[in-house]
VEXVEX-329601 format. One record per residue: y, z, x of N, C-alpha, C in turn. Coordinates in steps of 0.001 Angstrom, whole numbers, plus 524288, in hexadecimal, padded with zeros to 5 digits. Layout:
// VEXVEX-329601
YZXYZXYZX ...
// end
This chain:
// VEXVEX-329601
8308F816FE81B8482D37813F28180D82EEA814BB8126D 82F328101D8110983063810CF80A4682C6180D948080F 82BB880E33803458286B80B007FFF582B418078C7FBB0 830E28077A7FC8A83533803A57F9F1836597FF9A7FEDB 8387A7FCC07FBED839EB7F61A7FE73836467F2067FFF2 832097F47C800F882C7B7F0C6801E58278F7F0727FC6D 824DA7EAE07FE2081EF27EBDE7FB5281B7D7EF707FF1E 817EB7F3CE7FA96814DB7F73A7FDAD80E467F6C27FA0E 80B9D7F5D07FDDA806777F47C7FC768054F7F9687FF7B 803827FDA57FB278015E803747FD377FBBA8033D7FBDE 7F931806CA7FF697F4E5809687FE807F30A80E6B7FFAE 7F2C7811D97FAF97F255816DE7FA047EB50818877FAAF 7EC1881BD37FC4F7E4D281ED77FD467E6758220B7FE66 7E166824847FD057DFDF82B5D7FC1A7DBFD82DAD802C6 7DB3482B2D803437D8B282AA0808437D945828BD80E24 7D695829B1810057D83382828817E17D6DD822AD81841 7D8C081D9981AD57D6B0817E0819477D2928172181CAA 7CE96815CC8173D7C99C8141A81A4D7C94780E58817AF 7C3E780D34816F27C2518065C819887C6FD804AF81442 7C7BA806C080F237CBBA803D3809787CFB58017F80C2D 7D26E807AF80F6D7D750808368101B7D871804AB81603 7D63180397818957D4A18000D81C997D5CA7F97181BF9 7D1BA7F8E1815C67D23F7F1B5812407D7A67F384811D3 7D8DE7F55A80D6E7DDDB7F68E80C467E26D7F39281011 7E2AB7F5A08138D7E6847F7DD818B97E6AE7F00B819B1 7E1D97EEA3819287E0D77E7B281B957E3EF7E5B28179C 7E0947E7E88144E7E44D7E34080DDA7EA487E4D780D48 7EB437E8D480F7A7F0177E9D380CD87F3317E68D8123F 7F34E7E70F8167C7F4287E3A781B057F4EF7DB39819C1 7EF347DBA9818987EF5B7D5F1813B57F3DD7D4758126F 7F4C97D83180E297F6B57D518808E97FDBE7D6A980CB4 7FC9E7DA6780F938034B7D99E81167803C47D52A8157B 801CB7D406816D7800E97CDA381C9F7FF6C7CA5881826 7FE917C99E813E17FD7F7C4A280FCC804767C19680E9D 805E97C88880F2880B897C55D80BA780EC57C46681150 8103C7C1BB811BC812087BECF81791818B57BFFF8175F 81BDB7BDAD8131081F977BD85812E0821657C2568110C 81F367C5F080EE6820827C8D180CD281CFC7D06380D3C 81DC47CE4F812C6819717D20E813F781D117D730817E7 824877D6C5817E48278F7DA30819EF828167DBC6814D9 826637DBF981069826A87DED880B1C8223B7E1DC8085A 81E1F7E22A80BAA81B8B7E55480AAF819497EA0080CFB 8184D7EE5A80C52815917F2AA8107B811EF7F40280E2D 80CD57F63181187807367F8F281002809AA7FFFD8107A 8086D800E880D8880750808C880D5C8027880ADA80BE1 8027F80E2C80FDA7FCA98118F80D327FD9D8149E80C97 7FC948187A807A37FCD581C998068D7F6DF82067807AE 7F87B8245080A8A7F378826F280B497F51582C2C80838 7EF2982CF5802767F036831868010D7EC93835AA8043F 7EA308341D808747E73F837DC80AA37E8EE83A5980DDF 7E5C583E05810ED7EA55841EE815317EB77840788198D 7E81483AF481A337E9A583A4F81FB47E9B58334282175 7ED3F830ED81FDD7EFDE82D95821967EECF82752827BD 7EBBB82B2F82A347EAFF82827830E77E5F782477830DA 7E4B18235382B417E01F8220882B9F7E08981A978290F 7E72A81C3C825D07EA24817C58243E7ECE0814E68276D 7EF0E818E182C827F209816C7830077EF6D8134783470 7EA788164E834BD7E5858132C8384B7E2EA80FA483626 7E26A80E848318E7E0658090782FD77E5098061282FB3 7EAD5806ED82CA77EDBE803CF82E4C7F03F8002183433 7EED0803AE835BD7EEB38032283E7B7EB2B7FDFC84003 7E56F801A083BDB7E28B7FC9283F2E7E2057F6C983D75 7E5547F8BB837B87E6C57F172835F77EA9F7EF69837A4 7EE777F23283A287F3957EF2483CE47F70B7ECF98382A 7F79B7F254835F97F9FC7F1C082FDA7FC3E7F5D48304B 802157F4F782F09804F07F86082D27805217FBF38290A 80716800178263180744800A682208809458061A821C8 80B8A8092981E7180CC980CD781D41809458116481C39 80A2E8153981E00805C5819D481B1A808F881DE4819E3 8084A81E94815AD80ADF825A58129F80613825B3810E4 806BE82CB4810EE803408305F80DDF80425831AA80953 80233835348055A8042E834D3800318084783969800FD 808BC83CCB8042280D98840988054D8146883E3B806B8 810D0838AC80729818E48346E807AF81A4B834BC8025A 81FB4836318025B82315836AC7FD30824B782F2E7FC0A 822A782D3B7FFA0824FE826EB7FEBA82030824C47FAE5 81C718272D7FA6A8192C824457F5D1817548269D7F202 818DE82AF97F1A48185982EAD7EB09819A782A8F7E658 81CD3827547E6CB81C92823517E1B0816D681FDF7E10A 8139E81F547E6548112981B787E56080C3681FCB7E4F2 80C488248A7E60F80813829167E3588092482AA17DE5C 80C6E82A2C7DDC880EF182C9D7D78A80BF1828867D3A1 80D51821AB7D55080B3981EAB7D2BE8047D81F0D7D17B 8015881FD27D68C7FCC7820427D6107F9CF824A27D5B2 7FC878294E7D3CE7F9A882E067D3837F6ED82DF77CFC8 7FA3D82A9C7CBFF7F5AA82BAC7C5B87F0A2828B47C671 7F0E1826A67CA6F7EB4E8232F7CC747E776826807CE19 7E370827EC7CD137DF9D829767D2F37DC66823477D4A4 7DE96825157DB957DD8881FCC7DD167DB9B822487E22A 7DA8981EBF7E4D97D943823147EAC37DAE281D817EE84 7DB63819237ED3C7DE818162B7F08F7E246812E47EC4A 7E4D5810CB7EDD17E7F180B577EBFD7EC36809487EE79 7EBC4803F97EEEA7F11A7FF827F0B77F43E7FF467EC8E 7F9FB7FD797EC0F7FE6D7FE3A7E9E4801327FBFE7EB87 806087F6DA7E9F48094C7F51A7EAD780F657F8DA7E95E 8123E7F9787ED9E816ED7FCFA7EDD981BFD7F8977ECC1 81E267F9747E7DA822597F42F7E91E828917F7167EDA0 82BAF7F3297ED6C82F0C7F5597F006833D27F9A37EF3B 831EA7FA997EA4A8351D7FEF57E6038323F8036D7E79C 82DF0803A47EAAA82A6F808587E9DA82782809CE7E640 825F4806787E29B822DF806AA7DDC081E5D8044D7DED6 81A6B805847DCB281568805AE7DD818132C800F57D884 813B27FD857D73A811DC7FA267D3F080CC37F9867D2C1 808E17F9E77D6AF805047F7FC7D6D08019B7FA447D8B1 7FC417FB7E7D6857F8A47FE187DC357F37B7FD367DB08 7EEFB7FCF57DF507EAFA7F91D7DF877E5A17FCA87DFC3 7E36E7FE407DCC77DFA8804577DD107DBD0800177DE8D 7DA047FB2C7DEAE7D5267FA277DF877D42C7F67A7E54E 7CF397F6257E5537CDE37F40C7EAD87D0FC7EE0A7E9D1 7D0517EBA07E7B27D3CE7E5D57E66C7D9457E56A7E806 7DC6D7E8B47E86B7E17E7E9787E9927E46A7E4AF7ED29 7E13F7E3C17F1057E3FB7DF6E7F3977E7B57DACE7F1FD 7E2FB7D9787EED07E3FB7D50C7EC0F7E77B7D5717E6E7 7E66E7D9377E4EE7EA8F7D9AF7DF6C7F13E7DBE77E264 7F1EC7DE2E7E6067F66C7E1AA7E8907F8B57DCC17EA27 7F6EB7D78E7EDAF7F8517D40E7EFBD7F94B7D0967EB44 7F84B7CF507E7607FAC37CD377E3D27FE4D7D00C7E12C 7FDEA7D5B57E022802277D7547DDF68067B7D7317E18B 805A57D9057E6388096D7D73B7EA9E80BF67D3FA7EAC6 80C267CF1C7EA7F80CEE7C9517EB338109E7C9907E6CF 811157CB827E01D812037CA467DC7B8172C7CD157DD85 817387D1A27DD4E81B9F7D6827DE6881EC17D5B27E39F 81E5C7D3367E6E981FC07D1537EA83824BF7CBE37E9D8 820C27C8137E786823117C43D7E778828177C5627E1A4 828C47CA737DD9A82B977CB427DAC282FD07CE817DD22 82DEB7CF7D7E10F832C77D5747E2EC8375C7D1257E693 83B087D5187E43283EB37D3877E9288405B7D6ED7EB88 83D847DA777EBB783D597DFBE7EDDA83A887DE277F308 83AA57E3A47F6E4835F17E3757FB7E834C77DF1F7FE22 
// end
């Protein structure tokens, strides 16, 4: 797994996924089945900063959604903790471009809708991913 060559629509929490991280898991599913043509260029990641992980893998299961899970102990996303440490946040979504840079990130419940337009924009500029 890398977090270069693709678009990565992440979502980071501090916690085990309950009913947020659940919507989340739907919308983030959404907005990747929205983009039709362009939907072998994007991947979902979750980052779990909590200790235990199976709770992301089992809501992801029961949506019949793929997606990635690292913990915050993967050395593959210290750039995208490094970026948000100066934050205290206890969740947030984040667009990953295909450089591995973290451009963007979505601290509020609205996220859908602003990520999917920023999506669309950064997308249709890259000739990357």
């Amino acid at each position: 797994f890398s977090l270069k060559q693709r678009w990565h629509i992440v979502r980071i929490d501090r916690q085990a996924c309950q009913q947020q991280c659940r919507l989340d898991i739907r919308q983030m599913k959404q907005l990747i089945n929205i983009r039709q043509t362009e939907k072998n260029r994007i991947d979902a990641v979750f980052i779990v900063l909590a200790l235990d992980e199976s709770s992301v893998q089992l809501a992801l299961a029961e949506q019949h959604f793929s997606g990635t899970v690292l913990t915050a102990s993967s050395k593959k996303i210290s750039t995208i903790l490094a970026h948000l440490s100066n934050r205290k946040i206890d969740s947030a979504r984040a667009i990953v471009d295909p450089n591995g840079v973290l451009p963007l990130y979505y601290p509020s419940k609205d996220w859908p809708i602003a990520l999917n337009k920023d999506l669309k924009k950064l997308m249709k500029q890259s000739q990357i991913g």
